[in-house]
N, C-alpha and C positions, 0 to 999 in steps of 0.2 A: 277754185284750185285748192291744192292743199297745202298744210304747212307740214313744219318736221317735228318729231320728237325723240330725241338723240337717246332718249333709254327702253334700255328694252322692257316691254310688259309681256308678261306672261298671259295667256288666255285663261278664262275659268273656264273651258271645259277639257274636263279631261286631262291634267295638269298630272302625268302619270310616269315617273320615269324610267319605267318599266315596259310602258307601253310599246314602243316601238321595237323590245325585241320581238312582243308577242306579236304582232301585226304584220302583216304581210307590205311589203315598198315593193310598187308595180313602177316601170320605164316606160315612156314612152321616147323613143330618141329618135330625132330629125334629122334629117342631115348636118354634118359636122359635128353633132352631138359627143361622135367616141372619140372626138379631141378635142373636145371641152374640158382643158384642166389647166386652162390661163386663168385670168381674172376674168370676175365673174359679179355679178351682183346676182342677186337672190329675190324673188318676188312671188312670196308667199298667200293665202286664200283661203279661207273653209270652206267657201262655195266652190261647186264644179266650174262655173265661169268669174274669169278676172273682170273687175268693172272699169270701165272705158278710160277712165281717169288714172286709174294705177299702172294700165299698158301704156298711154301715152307718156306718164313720168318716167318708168323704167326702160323704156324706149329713150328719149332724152337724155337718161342720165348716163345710160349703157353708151350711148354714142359720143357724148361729151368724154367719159373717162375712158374709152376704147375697151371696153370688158363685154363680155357673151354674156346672156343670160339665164338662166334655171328657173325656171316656173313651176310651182309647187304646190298643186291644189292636195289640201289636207281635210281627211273627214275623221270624225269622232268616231269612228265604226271599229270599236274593239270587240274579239271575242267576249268580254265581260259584258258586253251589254246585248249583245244579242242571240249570247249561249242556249238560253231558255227558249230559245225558237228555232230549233232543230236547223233547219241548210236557211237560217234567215240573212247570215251574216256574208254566204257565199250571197245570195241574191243582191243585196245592199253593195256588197263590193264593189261586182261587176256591174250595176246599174248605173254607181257612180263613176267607176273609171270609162265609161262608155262615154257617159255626157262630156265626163270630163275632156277626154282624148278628141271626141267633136270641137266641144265648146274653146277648147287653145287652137284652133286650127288659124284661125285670123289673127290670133294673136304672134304666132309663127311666122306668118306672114307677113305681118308687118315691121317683124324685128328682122330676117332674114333681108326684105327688100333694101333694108337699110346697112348690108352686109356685117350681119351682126349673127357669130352665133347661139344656135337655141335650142336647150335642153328641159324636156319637159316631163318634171315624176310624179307621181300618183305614192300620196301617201297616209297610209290607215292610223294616223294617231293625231296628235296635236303638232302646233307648228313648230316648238322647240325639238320636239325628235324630228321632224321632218328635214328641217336646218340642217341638225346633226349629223342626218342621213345622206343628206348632201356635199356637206362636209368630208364626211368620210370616202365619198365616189371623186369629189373633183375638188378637196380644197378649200380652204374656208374662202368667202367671198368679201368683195370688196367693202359689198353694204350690203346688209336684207331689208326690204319693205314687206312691210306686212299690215293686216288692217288694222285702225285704232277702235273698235267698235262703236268708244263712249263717242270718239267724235263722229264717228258715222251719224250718229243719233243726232248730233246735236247739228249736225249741217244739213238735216231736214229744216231747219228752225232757221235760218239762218240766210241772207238772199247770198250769190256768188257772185262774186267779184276776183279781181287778179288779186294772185299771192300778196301778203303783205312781208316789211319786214324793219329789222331795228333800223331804220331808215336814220336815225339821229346820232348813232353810233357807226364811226365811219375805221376800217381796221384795212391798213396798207399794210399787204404782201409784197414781197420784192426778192425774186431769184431766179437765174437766168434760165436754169432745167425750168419747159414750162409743162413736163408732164408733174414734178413735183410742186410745183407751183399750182396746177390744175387739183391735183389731191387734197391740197391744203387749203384751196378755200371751199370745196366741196367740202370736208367736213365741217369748214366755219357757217357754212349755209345752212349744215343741220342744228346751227345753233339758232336759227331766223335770223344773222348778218348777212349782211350782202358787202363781200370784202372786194376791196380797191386794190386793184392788180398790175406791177412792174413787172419789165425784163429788165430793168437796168437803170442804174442810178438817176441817169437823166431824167426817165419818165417817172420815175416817183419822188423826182422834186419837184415838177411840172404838178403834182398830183397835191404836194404837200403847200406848194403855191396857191393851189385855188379850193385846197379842200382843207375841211378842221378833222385831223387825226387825230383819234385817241387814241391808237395802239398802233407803232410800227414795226414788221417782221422782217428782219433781214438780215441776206446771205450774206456771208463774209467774203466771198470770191463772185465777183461782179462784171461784166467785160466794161467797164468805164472807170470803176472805180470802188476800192475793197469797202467792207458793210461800216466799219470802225470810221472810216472818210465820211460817208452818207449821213450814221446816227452824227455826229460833229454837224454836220452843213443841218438836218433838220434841225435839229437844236438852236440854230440861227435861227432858223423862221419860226419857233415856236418852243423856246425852251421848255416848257412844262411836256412835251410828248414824251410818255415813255415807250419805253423800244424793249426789241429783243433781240440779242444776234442767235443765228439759228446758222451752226455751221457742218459739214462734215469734214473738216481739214484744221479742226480745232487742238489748242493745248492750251497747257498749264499759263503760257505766258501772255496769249489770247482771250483767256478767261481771264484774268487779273487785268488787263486794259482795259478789256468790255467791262466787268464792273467799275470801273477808275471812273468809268463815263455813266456812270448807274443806268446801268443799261444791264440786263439778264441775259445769260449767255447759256446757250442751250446745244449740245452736238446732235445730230438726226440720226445719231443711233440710241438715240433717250428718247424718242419721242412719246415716249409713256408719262414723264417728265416736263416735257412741254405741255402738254395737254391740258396735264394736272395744273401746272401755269395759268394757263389757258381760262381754264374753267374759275378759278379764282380773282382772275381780273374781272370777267363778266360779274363775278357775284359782285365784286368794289363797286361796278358802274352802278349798284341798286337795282337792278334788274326784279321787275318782281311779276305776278301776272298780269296786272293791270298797264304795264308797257308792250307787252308780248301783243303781237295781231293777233285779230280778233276771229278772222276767219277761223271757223271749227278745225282743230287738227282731222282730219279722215284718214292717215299713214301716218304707219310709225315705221320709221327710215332709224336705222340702229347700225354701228359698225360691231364687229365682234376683237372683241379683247385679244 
């Protein structure tokens, strides 16, 4: 299976930011395609065919977060590189968009069956303009996956086994929306945690009873009992946890309490802010590569800024 790798890399080839005006972006659109501009994840490809492992995740993941998906196969096939060969570049285009429009036909299918919609483009540059290009038709997307090439290589080498993850680092979520609750530990998943998930106070003292948390997240408006109540009562079972309140109904007088309780207080219209948090606590844990599973990265799963 694969793991994640939360930044985005850049491909070597082709790495032209030019290219995609020169290039021709061909459609392929399936049904429900021309109202494809909810949320979306994005699942990107150099090759004409996706491989079996990246449809089956972006299937998964498209269904768990409720989002349609955009299929993106991208070739290196610029005018500069096959100018010198008179109609070479017409021939290359259309040989690959051929395979390619064959080669998603299953992949359509499988995401459709699963009532999911699916938009599928054909695009002549690298996969940062193709994104772009997508971008610009339906919206930036919720996540793009795209290939890691290095870990491709190295998950030849490598036997497979299920996903791994900071299996010793355990981070409770707690808030009642559970489509925002569903958001929030998908991106903590692209961090390799596998986050520990409440609707309500109850259950994530049940949680904190029988589990060792090193980070707790939570809402300030709870149906059992508000976040400020909750960080108190953990703190009984484990003073040393630190916490965060993560609120959208926040003020001046609620930030001044939340920190009283040293506790970090965060509104969800900052969550740029959070993040930044976020990413600074994991480094405190020491996190280094030799923690990280071990399984080859083969996807790189990237949000866009």
């Amino acid at each position: 299976m694969t793991l994640f790798n939360k930044t985005r890399t850049k491909s070597g080839k082709g790495d032209d930011p030019e290219a995609g005006s020169r290039d021709q972006t061909r459609q392929t659109l399936t049904a429900g395609s021309e109202e494809n501009t909810g949320k979306n994840i994005a699942v990107a490809t150099y090759e004409s065919l996706f491989p079996e492992t990246m449809v089956s995740y972006a299937i998964e993941m498209a269904q768990r977060m409720g989002c349609g998906i955009i299929a993106v196969n991208c070739a290196n096939l610029t005018h500069d590189i096959t100018e010198f060969f008179s109609n070479a570049h017409d021939v290359a285009f259309d040989e690959f968009k051929k395979n390619s429009d064959r080669n998603v036909e299953g992949f359509c299918t499988k995401a459709m069956e699963q009532g999911l919609n699916f938009t599928h483009m054909v695009h002549f540059s690298n996969i940062d303009n193709a994104i772009d290009a997508a971008i610009k038709k339906y919206g930036k997307p919720e996540f793009v996956i795209t290939e890691n090439p290095a870990g491709m290589a190295k998950a030849k080498t490598k036997s497979s086994g299920p996903a791994g993850s900071q299996k010793d680092i355990h981070i409770l979520l707690v808030d009642d929306n559970p489509n925002f609750l569903r958001a929030v530990a998908d991106r903590i998943r692209l961090q390799g945690y596998e986050p520990l998930t409440a609707l309500n106070g109850k259950d994530a003292l049940d949680i904190l009873e029988t589990k060792t948390v090193h980070l707790a997240i939570i809402d300030q408006r709870l149906p059992d009992m508000d976040g400020l109540d909750l960080i108190a009562r953990a703190k009984e079972i484990d003073s040393t946890i630190p916490s965060s309140l993560l609120t959208g109904h926040g003020d001046a007088k609620l930030k001044e309490a939340t920190e009283a309780m040293e506790s970090v207080y965060f509104e969800k219209e900052d969550m740029g802010s959070f993040w930044g948090f976020f990413r600074k606590f994991l480094s405190s844990l020491g996190s280094t590569d030799e923690k990280k599973p071990v399984i080859a990265q083969t996807f790189c799963v990237y949000a866009i800024d």
